[in-house]
VMD Tcl script that draws the C-alpha trace (Angstrom):
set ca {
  {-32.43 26.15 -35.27}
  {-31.62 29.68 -33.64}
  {-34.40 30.06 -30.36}
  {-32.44 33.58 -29.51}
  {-35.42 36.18 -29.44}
  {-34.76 39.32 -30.81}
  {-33.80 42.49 -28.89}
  {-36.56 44.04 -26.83}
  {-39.13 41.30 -27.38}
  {-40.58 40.16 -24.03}
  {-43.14 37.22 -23.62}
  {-46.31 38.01 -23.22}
  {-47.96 37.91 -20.02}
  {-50.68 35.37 -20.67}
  {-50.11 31.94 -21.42}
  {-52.99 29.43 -20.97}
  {-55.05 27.14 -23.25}
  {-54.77 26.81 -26.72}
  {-52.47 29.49 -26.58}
  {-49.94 27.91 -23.83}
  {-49.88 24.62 -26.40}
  {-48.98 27.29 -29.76}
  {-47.17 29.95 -27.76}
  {-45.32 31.73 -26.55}
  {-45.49 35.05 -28.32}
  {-43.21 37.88 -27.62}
  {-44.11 41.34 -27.62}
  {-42.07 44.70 -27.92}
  {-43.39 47.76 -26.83}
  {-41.70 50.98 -28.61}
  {-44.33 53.47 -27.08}
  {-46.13 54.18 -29.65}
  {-46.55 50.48 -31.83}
  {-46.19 47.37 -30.58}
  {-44.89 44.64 -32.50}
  {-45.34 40.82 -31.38}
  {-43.85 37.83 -32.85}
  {-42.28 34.12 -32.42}
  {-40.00 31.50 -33.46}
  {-41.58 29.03 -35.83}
  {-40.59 26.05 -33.77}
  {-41.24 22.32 -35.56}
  {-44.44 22.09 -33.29}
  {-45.52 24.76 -35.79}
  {-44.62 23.39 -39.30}
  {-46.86 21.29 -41.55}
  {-45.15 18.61 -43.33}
  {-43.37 20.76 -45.44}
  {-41.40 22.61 -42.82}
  {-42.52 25.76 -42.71}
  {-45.01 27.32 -40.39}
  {-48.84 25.55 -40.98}
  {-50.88 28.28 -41.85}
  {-53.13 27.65 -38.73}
  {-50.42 29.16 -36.67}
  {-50.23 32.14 -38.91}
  {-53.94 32.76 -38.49}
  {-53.26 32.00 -34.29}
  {-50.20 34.75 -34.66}
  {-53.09 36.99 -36.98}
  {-55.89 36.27 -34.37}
  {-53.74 38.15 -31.34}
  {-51.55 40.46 -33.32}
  {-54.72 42.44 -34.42}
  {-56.69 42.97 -31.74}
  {-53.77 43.09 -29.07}
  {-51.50 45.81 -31.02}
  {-55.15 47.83 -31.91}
  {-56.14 47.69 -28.72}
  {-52.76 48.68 -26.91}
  {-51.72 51.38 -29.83}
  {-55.61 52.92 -29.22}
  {-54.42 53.48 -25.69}
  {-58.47 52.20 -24.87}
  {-59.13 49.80 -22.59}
  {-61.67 47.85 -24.76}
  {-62.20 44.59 -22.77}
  {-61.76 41.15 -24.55}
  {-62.27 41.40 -28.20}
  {-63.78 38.22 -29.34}
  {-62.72 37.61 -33.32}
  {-66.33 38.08 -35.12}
  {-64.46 37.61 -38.55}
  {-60.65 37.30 -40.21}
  {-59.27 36.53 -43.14}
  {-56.08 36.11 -43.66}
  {-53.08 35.90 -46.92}
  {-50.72 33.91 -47.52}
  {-47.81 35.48 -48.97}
  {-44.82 33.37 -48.69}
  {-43.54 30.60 -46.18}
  {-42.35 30.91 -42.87}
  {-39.53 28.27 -42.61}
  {-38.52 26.55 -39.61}
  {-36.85 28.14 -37.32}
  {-36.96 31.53 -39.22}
  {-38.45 34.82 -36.75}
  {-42.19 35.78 -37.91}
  {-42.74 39.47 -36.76}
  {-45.86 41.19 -37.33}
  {-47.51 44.53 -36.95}
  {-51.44 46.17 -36.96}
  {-53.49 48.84 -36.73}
  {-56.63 49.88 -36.03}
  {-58.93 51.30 -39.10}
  {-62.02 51.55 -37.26}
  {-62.92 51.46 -33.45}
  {-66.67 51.77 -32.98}
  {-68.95 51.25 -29.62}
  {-69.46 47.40 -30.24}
  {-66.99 46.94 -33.15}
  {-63.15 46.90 -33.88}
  {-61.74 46.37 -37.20}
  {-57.66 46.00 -37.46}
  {-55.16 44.97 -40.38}
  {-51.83 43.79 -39.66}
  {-48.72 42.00 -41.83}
  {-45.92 39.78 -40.37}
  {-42.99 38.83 -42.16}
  {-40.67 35.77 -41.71}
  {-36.89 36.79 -41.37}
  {-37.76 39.81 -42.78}
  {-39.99 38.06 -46.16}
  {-43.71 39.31 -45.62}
  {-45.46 36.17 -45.02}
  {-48.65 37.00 -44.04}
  {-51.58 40.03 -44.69}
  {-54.81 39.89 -42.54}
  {-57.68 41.90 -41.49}
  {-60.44 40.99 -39.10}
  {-63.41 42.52 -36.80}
  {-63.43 41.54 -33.36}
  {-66.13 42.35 -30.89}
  {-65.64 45.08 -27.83}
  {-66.75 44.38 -24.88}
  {-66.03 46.85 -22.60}
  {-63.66 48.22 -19.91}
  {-62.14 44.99 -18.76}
  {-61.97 46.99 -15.42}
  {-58.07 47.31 -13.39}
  {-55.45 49.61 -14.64}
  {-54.61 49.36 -18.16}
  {-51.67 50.06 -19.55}
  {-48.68 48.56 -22.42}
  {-46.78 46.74 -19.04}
  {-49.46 44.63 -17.91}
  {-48.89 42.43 -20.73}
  {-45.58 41.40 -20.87}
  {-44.16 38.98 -17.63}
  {-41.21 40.09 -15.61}
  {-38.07 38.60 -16.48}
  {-36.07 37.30 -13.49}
}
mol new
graphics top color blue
foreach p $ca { graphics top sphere $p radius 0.5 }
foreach p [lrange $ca 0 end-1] q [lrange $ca 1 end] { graphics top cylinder $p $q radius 0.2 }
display resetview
């Protein structure tokens, strides 16, 4: 199984709970979109081998409101996931790269609601929309850099 992470992907700068146990994700920052993704490791599969879909809906719960939010170029605070649904399009084997991308189709004052798709190796795998609560300027500078960890 390949681990190498592709070109200009950096880990994301926050790893703790449930997402420290399911992680890490990698990010890439282009200037304009950001992409995020990871390597469906076995401590992802179901007992089929590919990726369970509760990881996919993990990957779907940050890759929408983290590439919104960062894309909007507003700092909106956390955005707590009020709903998401997500499609299944097609597995994401073992060991295989899932990439996805989102955007923002409405921002509102309490309100944010994204749609993103990833694909596996390049095989869309995965559609999903959601809503997710703003809360606010989280306060501190904000910009695409503060989320991504230094390499040494």
């Amino acid at each position: 199984m390949s681990t190498n992470i592709p070109d200009g992907f950096r880990p994301l700068g926050f790893n703790m709970g449930f997402l420290e146990a399911n992680g890490p994700l990698y990010g890439k920052w282009d200037g304009e979109r950001l992409l995020l993704g990871f390597r469906v490791e076995t401590r992802h599969c179901n007992p089929g081998n590919v990726a369970h879909g509760g990881m996919l809906a993990t990957f779907a719960d940050m890759l929408l409101p983290i590439a919104a939010r960062f894309q909007s170029k507003v700092d909106m605070g956390f955005l707590p996931t009020v709903n998401l649904t997500c499609d299944f399009l097609a597995p994401a084997p073992l060991g295989s790269w899932v990439e996805g991308n989102a955007d923002a189709l409405k921002t509102g004052r309490s309100l944010l609601f994204a749609h993103g798709v990833a694909a596996a190796d390049g095989t869309p795998c995965l559609r999903a929309s959601g809503v997710f609560k703003v809360t606010g300027p989280s306060g501190g500078g904000f910009s695409p850099e503060m989320l991504f960890t230094q390499r040494p």
